[in-house]
C-alpha positions, -999 to 999 in steps of 0.1 A, spaced: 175 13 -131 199 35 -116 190 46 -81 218 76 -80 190 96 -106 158 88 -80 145 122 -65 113 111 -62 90 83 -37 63 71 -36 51 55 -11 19 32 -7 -2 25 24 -14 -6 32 14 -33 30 42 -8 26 35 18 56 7 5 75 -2 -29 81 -35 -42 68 -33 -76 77 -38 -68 110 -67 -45 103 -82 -79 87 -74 -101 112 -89 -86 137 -120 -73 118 -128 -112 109 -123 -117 148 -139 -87 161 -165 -71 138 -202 -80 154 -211 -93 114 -182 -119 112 -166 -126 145 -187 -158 155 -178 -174 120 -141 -162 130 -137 -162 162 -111 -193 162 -92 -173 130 -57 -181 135 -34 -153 119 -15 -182 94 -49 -186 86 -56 -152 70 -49 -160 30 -67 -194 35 -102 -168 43 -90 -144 18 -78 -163 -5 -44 -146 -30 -58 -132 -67 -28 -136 -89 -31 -101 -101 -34 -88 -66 -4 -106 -49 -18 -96 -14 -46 -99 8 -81 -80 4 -107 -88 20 -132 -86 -16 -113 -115 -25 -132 -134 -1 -157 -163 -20 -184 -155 -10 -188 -122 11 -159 -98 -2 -179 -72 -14 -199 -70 20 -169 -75 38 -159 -45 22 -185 -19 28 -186 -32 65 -147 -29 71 -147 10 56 -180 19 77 -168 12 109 -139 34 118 -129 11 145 -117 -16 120 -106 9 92 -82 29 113 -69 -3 132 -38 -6 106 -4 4 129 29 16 107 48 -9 105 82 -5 130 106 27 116 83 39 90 87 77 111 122 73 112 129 60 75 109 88 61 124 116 79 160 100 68 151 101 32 137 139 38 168 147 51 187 135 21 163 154 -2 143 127 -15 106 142 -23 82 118 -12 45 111 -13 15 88 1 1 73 -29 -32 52 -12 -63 38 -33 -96 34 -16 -134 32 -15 -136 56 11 -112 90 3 -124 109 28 -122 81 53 -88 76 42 -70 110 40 -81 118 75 -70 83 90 -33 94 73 -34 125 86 -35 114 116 -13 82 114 16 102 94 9 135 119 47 136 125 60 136 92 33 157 73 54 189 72 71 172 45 56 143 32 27 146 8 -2 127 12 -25 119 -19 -58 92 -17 -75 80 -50 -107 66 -51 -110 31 -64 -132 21 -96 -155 -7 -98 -124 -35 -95 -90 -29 -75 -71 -34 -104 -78 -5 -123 -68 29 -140 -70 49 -108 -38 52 -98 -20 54 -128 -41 81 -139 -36 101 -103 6 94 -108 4 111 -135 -14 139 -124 7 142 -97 40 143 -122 23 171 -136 5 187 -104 42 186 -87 64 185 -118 78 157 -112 98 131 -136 86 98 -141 120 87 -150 131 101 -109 103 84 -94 98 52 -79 65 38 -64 70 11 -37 39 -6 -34 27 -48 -26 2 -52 -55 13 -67 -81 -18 -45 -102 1 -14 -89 40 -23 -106 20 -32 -137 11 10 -126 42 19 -116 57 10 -155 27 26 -174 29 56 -156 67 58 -165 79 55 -129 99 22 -114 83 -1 -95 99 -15 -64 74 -42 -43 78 -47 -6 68 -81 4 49 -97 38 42 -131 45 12 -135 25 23 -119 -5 28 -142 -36 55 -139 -58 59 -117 -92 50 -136 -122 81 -144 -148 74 -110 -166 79 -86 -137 111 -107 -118 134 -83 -127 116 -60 -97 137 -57 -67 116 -70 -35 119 -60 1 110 -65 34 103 -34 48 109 6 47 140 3 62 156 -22 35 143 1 5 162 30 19 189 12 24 188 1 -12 186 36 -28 213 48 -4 239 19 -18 242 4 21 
């Protein structure tokens, strides 16, 4: 791809922005329904309790064998758990750079809970929300499907917007498979419990964090 033509971000929450593998770890630990089973969780021990889908590439918490789905509707009903996910370190900085170089950039966050969601950004992303764009979907039945391709391109439309100028920097390996049907470019930030791309997505460039992906479309 070439970076000198992309106008357009997209940015993703959890994993990219915000860190939901600490929201996990210390829901296991801490949440009245699941903190005795957990209560000796140690953090390397996260993907062995939620064990890595192929298609998913990350951590989530309905991946767990036997009480994902529960685990689920208990992590986005306590507000507690669902708003304990810090930014990772420079995300504030990093996005005011790229706003300052006239990169257009959204929030692009799927969920169970939108209302939930939106207002925990809003809050979380207060300093940056003069300019940056925040937009929740709300998940179907399985993570893995149609909602947020359908919502980028609504968005292309709603904002007129390029695919072609747009990347979307998400962890999910569902969400690049999103990122090339939609006609945007996927880029995939990675984390010590992500898995790695299968063969058929390698050519996507990986990174460690905000900062390095800036650094990336800026040539440093």
């Amino acid at each position: 791809m070439d970076k000198t033509k992309v106008k357009n971000i997209f940015w993703d929450v959890d994993g990219v922005l915000a860190d939901l593998n600490y929201a996990y770890y210390h829901f296991l630990t801490g949440h009245p329904n699941y903190r005795d089973q957990y209560k000796d969780l140690k953090w390397e021990q996260l993907s062995e309790v939620l064990p890595i889908l192929p298609e998913y590439g990350a951590l989530e918490l309905k991946t767990h064998p036997e009480l994902g789905n529960q685990m689920d509707k208990d992590f986005c009903a306590d507000q507690e758990f669902f708003r304990n996910r810090p930014l990772y370190p420079n995300v504030i900085e990093v996005l005011k750079d790229l706003n300052e170089r006239g990169y257009r950039q959204f929030t692009m966050s799927a969920t169970f809970d939108v209302e939930a969601k939106t207002a925990y950004l809003n809050d979380i992303l207060a300093p940056v929300t003069d300019f940056l764009t925040i937009e929740c979907v709300k998940h179907g039945e399985f993570m893995h499907d149609t909602a947020k391709i359908d919502r980028l391109r609504e968005c292309y439309q709603k904002y007129e917007l390029k695919p072609e100028e747009t990347i979307l920097v998400d962890d999910r390996i569902y969400n690049q498979y999103a990122a090339i049907e939609s006609g945007a470019h996927p880029v995939r930030l990675r984390c010590e419990f992500t898995s790695d791309l299968p063969e058929e997505l390698a050519w996507i460039p990986e990174f460690e964090n905000v900062g390095a992906v800036k650094d990336w479309l800026l040539g440093d």
